[in-house]
C-alpha positions in Angstrom: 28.9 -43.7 15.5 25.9 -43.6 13.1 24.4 -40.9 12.9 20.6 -40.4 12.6 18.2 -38.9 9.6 16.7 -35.9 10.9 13.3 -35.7 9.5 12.3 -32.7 8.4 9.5 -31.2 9.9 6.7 -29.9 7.5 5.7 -26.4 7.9 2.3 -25.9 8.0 2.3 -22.6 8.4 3.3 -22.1 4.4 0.0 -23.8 3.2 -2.7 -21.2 1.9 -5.9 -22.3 3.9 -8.2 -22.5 0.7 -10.4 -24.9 2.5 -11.3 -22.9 5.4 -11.9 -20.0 3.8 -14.4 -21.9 1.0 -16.1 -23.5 4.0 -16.3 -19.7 5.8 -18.2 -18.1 2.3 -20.0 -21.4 2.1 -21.5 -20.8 5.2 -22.1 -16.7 4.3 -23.8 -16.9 0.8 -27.7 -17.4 0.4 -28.8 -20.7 -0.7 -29.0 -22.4 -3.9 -26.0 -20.1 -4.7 -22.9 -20.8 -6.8 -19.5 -19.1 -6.2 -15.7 -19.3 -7.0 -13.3 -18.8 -5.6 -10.0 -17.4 -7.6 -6.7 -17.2 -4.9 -3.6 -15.2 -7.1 -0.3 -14.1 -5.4 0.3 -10.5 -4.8 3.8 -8.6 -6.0 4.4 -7.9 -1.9 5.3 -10.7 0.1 4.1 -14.1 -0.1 0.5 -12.8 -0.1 -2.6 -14.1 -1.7 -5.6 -11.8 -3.1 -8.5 -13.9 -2.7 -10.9 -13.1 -5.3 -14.7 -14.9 -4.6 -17.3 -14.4 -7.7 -20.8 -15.2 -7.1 -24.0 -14.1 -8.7 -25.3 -13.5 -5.1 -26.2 -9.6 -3.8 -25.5 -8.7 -7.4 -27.6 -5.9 -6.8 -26.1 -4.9 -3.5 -23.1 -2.6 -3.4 -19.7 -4.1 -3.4 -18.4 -2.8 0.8 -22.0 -4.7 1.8 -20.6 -8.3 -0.2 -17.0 -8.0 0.9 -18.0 -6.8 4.4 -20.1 -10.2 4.8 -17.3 -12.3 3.0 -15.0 -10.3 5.2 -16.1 -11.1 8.8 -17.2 -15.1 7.8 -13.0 -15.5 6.8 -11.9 -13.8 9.9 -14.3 -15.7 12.2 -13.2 -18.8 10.3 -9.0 -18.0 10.0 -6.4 -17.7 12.8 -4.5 -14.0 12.6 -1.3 -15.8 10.6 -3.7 -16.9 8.3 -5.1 -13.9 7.7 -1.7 -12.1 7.8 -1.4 -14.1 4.2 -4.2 -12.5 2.6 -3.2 -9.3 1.2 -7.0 -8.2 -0.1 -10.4 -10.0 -0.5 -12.7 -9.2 -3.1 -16.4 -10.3 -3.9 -17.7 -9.8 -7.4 -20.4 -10.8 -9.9 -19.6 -12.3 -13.1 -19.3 -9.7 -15.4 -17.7 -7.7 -12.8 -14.7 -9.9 -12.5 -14.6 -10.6 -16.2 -13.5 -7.1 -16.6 -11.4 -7.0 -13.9 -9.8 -10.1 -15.7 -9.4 -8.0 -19.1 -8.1 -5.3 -17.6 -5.4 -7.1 -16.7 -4.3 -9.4 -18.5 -1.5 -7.9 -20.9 -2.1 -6.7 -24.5 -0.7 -8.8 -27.2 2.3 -7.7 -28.8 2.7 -8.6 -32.4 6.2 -8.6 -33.5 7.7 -7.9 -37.7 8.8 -10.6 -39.3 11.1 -8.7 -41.3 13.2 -7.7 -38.3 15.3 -11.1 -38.6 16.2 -10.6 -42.0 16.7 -6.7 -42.1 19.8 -7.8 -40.0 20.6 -10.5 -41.8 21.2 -8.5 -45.0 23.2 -5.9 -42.8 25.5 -8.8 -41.4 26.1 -10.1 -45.5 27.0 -6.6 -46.5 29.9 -6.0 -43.8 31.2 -9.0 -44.6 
């Protein structure tokens, strides 16, 4: 008896749906405006903080901006979809440029001298 390959069967459910949501804020912002959109895991789960950056309401406050992103991505994504999106946030430029600072780690500069400080130790028990 031969027995047959199964084929695998492709999850779709695992794929982050970073079209739809693009088209969903496409639809939402004004105009002639630009946007990004940055997608970064989260520490819990396998969820995504989606991160959108445009210039657009720059002078409204931020729960008016994520409130319209907000209700265009749920109209647009089934509920598993949206069960993979931990947090959404909508900010200008220099808004998410210091959001970016803030986190990225501080550099850690590290003595040269430490290498042979132990060196000298290890010649001296010998």
């Amino acid at each position: 008896m031969i027995a047959k390959a199964k084929k695998k069967k492709k999850n779709s459910s695992s794929k982050f749906p970073r079209a739809k949501i693009t088209r969903a804020v496409e639809r939402v912002i004004p105009n002639g405006q630009k946007f990004h959109m940055h997608v970064s895991n989260s520490a819990i789960g396998k969820m995504k903080v989606v991160r959108v950056v445009t210039p657009a309401w720059k002078s409204q406050p931020a729960a008016f901006r994520i409130t319209k992103v907000l209700t265009a991505v749920d109209n647009a994504l089934t509920s598993r979809e949206q069960g993979k999106i931990l947090r959404v946030s909508v900010l200008t430029p220099d808004e998410y440029r210091t959001v970016v600072e803030h986190a990225s780690p501080a550099r850690v500069y590290v003595s040269h001298r430490a290498p042979a400080k132990r060196k000298a130790k290890k010649r001296r028990r010998r």
